[in-house]
N, C-alpha and C positions, 0 to 999 in steps of 0.2 A: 666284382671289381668296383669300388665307389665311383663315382663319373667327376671327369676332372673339373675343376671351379673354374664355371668361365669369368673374364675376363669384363669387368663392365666396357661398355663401348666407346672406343676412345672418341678426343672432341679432334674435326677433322672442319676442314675446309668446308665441308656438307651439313654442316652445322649451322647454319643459318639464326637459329633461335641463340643459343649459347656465345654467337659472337656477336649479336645484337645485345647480349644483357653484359657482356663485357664490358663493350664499345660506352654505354648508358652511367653503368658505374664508373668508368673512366670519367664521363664528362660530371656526374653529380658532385664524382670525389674534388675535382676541379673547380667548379662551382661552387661547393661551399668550402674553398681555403679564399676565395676573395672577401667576404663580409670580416671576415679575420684580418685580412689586409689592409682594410677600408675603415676599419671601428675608429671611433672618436678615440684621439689619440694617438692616434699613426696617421692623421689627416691634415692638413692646415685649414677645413674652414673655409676656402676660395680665399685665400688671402689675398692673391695678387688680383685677379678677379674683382675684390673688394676696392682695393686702390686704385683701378683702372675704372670703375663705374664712379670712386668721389672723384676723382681727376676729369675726368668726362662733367661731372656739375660742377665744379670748381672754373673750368674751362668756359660752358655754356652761362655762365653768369658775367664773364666778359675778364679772368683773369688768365693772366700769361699761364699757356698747356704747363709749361716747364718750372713754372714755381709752384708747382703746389707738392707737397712733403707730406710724409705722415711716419710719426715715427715707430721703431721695430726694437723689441729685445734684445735681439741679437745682432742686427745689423745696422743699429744706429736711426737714421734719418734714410727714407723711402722718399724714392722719386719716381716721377712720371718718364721713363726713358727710352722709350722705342721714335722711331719718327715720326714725324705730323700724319704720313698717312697712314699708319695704323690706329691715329689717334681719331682720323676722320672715319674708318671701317667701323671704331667701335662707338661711336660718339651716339647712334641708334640705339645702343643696346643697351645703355645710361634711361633710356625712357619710359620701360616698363619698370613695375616695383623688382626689385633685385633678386626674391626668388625664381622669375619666371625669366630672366635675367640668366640665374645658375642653371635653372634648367637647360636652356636653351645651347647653352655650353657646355653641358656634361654630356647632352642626346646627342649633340654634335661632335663631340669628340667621339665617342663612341660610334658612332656610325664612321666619320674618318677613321678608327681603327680595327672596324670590320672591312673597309674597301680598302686599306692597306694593306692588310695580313691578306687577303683573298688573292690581292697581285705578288705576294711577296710566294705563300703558297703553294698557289692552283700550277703556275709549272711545273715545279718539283711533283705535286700531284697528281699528273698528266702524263709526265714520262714513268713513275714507278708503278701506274697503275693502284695508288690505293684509293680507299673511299675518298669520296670529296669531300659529303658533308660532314662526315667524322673528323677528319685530319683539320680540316678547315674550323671546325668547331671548337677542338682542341686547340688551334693553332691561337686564335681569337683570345680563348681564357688566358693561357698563359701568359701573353702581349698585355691583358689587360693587370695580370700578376706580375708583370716587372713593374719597379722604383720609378723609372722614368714616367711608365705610362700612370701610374698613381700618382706622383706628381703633378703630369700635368692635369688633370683632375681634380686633383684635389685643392692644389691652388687657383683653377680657373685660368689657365694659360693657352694660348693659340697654337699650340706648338703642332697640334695633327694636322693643321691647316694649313702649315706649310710645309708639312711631308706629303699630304696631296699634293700639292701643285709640284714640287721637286720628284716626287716618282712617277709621278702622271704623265710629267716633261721627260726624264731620260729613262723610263722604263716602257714609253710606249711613242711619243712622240718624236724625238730625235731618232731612236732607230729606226721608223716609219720615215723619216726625211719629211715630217711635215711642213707645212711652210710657216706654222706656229710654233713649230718647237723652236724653244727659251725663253715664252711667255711667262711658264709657268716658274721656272729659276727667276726670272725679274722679277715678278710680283711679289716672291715670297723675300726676295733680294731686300725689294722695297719697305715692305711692311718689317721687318726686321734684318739687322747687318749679317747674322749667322750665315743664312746662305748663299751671300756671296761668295762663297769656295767653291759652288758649284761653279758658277761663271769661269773663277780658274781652270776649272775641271774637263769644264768643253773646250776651253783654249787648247789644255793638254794634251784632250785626244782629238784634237784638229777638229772640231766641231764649228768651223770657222762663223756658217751663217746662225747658226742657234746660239753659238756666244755674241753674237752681235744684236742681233733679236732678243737676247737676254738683257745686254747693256741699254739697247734704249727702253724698252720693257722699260727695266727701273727707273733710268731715269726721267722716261715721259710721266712714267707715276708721278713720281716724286715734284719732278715741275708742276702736273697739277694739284700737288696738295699743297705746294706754292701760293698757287693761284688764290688760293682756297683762305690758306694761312700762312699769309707772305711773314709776317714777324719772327713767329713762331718757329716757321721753316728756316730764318734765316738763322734763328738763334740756335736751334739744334744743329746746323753743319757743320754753322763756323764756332760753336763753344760749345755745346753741352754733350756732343758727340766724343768730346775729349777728356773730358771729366768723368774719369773711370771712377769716382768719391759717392761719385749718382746713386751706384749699384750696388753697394755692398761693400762689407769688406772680402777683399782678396784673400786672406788667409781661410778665412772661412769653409769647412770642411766638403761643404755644398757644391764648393767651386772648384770644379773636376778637371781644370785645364792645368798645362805646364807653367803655366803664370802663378796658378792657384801652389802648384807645388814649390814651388820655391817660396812663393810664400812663408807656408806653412815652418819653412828649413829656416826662414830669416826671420820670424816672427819674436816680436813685434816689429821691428823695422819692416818695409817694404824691401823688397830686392831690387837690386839694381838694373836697370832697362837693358842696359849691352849686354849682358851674360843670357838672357829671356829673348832678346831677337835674333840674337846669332842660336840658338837653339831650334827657334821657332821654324827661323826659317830652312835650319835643317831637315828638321820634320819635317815640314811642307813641301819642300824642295825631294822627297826622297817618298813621302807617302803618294803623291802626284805622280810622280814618275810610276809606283807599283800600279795605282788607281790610272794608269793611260795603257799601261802593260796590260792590266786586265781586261779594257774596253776592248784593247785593238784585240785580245784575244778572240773576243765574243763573248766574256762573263760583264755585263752593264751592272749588273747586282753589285757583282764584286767590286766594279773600279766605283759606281756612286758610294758602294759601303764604306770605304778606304777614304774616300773624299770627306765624308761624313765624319768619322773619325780624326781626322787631320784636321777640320773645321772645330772640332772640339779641343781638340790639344794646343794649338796655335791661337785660339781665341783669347784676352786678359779673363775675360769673365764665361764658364761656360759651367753654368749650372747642370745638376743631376737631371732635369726635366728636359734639358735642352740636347740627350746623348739618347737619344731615339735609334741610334745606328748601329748598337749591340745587337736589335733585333732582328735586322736582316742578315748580319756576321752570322750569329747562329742558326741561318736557313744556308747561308752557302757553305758551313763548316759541315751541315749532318748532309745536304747534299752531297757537298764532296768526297765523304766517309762512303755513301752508298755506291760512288761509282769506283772505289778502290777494289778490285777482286779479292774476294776474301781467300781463293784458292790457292794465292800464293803466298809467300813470306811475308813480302816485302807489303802485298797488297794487304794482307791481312793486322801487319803495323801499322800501317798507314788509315786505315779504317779504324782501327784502336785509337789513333793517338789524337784523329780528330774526334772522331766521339768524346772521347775524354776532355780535349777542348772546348768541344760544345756543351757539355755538361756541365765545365764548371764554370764558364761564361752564365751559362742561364740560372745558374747557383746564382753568382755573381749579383749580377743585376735583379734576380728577385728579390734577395737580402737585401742588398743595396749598399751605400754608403752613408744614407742620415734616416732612413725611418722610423732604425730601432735603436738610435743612439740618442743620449743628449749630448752633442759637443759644448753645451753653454757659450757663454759669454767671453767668456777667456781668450788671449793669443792663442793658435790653436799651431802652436811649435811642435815640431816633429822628432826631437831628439834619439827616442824608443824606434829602436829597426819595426817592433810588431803592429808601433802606433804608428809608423810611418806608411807602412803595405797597410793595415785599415784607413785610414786617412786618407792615401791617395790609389786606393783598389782599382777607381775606373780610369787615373792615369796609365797607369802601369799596365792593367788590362788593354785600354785605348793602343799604347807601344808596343802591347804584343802582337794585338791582330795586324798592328802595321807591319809588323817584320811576318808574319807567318801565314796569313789569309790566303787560302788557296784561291786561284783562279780556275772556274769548271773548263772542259772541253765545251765546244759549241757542239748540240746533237740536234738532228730533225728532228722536230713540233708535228703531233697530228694534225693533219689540214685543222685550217681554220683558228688554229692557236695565230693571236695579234704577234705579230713581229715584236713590239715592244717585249712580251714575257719570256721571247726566248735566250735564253743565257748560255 
C-alpha cells in the first residue's frame, strides 16, 4: 500500500521563526512605500519653514513681525501669521544656517510622532495582548504615511508640537487631576489659535480647574510676549488676527474646513459669514456635546478626537497639515471593531462596519486631498458632485466621524498602566 503524503507542517503560533520573518517583511514593505511619498515632487521644500526663518531676519533687523510678505503661486501674497509668541519660540532657530535649521525640525517632528503614536497605541496594545514593538513600529510608519503628517514635514510646520502638549495634557495629565493639567492646552493655545477648542472642551466635560489653568496658561504667555514685543503684540490682536487675506485663499483646496467648503460652492466670490457661523456653530455645539459624552464615558481618546475634528471644521482656515486627528479616529475605530464579539450577529456587523470605516479613513488620509493633485491657480468651484467629494474628502470625512465615532467601554489597565492611557 503506497504510504499516505504527509502533510508539510502547518505554521502555528509555535512558529516563532516564520512569524518573526512575517512581522520583518511587513515593516520593510512599509518602509519603503515612504521615499515614494517623500520624493521630490510630492514635497514642498519646507516652504513655510522657509517663510518663518526670512520673517524671523526680517523681524531681527528691526522691521514690523507682521509686515514682512513673500509671495506664492497659488496663494497670492504670504504672511507672517501665527502670534508674537510663536514668533519669539522660533526666533532662535533663524540663527543657524537653514539646513541644520530643517533638520532640527524634521528629527523633531519625528521623534514627536514616535512619542505620539506610542501613547495613541501602547493601550490598545496592552489590553489585546499583541507585540509591542511590532504594532508600535507599524503604527509609527503608517502616522508617518498619512498627508497630514507629510505635510507637516515637508513644509517645516509645528504642528507635532502642539499635539504633544494637547495629548500630554488630556491624555495623561487631566485624568491624573494633576495640578498642571491645562498647561499643556494653553501653551499650545498660545503659540497658535487652533487649539483653543480644547479649552472649550474641558469646559464641556466640567474640567473646571484645567480649563482655568488653560486660560491663564495662554494668556500669561501671551502677556509676556507682550512684554517682549509690545507693538507687534498689540497689532496682531487687535488687526492682523482678523484679516483672514493673511492666509491664503479660502477656496483653496488645502483648506479642509466648513469655511473652505463653501468656499469652493461660492467661488470666486467669498460666501457669506451668517450662513458659515450658524453652521459652525452647529457643528461645534453638537461635536462638543458627542466629545463630553465620550469623556464622561471614560473614552479621553474619543471625546479629544471629536474635539479635534470640530476644531478643524469650525476653523475659517484649517489646512491639510493641521487635521492630525484622523489618526487617533482610526485607533479608536479598529479598537472598537475588536471589542465587538464577533460570535454574534449583531457583534460580528458591527466589527465589519468599523473595520471598514477604518480602512477607508486610512485610505483616506494617506492619499490625501492635495499631494497627488494639481488644483492650480484657478477658483477652485465645486460644481461636479465627483469634484465636489474629492475636493472636500477631509470635510465630509471630518462630519462623518462626528456623527458615528464610537466611544470604547472603560476596562481595567494592568497595574502600573498611567491613568492618562486608560480609555
Amino acid at each position: 500500500m503506497p504510504a499516505e503524503p504527509v502533510a508539510p507542517p502547518a505554521v502555528t503560533e509555535d512558529d516563532p521563526g516564520g512569524r518573526t520573518a512575517r512581522r520583518l517583511v511587513t515593516v520593510v514593505a512599509l518602509a519603503a512605500l515612504l521615499p515614494a511619498l517623500y520624493r521630490p515632487g510630492l514635497n514642498h521644500n519646507f516652504l513655510d519653514l522657509k517663510i518663518y526663518m526670512s520673517a524671523m531676519d526680517w523681524w531681527r533687523a528691526g522691521h514690523p513681525l507682521y509686515d514682512y510678505v513673500q509671495p506664492d503661486r497659488v496663494q497670492g501674497l504670504l504672511y507672517f501669521t501665527y502670534p508674537p509668541l510663536a514668533g519669539l519660540v522660533l526666533w532662535p532657530f533663524a540663527l543657524p544656517r537653514l539646513g541644520v535649521t530643517i533638520a532640527i525640525f524634521t528629527v523633531l517632528t519625528v521623534i514627536g510622532v514616535v512619542v505620539t503614536t506610542r501613547w495613541l497605541v501602547l493601550p490598545v496594545v496592552r489590553r489585546r495582548d499583541l507585540p509591542k514593538m511590532f504594532s508600535v513600529t507599524v503604527a509609527v510608519l503608517l502616522v508617518l504615511a498619512v498627508e497630514s503628517t507629510r505635510e507637516t514635514i515637508t513644509f517645516g510646520q509645528i504642528n507635532m508640537l502642539l499635539v504633544v502638549l494637547i495629548l500630554g495634557d488630556l491624555l495623561f495629565a487631566v485624568p491624573q487631576g494633576r495640578r498642571w493639567a491645562g498647561v499643556g492646552v494653553g501653551l499650545a493655545a498660545a503659540l497658535k489659535l487652533f487649539p483653543g477648542i480644547f479649552v472649550l472642551y474641558l469646559l464641556a466635560t466640567r474640567r473646571w480647574r484645567a480649563a482655568v489653568v488653560a486660560a491663564v496658561t495662554a494668556t500669561v504667555a501671551t502677556l509676556l510676549a507682550a512684554v517682549v514685543a509690545p507693538r507687534d503684540s498689540w497689532r496682531f490682536w487687535t488687526h492682523e488676527l482678523w484679516a483672514t487675506d493673511r492666509v491664503g485663499r479660502t477656496d483653496y483646496t488645502g483648506n479642509q474646513s466648513l469655511f473652505g467648503l463653501l468656499s469652493r460652492i461660492t467661488a470666486p466670490d467669498k460666501p457669506s459669514q451668517l450662513p458659515w457661523l450658524l453652521l459652525a456653530l452647529l457643528v461645534a455645539g453638537y461635536g462638543l456635546w458627542r466629545a463630553a459624552r465620550a469623556a464622561r464615558a471614560g473614552d479621553a481618546l474619543a471625546g479629544l478626537t471629536l474635539t479635534g475634528l470640530v476644531g478643524g471644521l469650525v476653523s475659517p482656515i484649517t489646512w491639510t497639515h493641521h487635521l492630525y486627528w484622523f489618526i487617533p479616529a482610526v485607533v479608536v475605530l479598529v479598537d472598537a471593531a475588536l471589542d465587538a464579539d464577533p460570535a454574534t450577529v449583531e457583534g460580528a456587523r458591527r466589527r465589519r462596519r468599523l473595520l471598514v470605516l477604518a480602512a477607508g479613513t486610512g485610505f483616506v488620509i494617506v492619499y490625501g486631498v492635495v499631494t497627488f493633485q494639481d488644483w492650480g491657480v484657478a477658483p477652485a468651484r465645486t460644481d461636479d458632485p465627483v469634484d465636489f467629494v474629492v475636493r472636500n474628502a477631509y470635510v465630509l470625512l471630518s462630519l462623518l466621524l462626528l456623527a458615528v465615532l464610537p466611544s470604547r467601554r472603560p476596562v481595567r489597565e494592568p497595574a502600573g498602566t498611567p491613568v492618562g492611557n486608560r480609555q
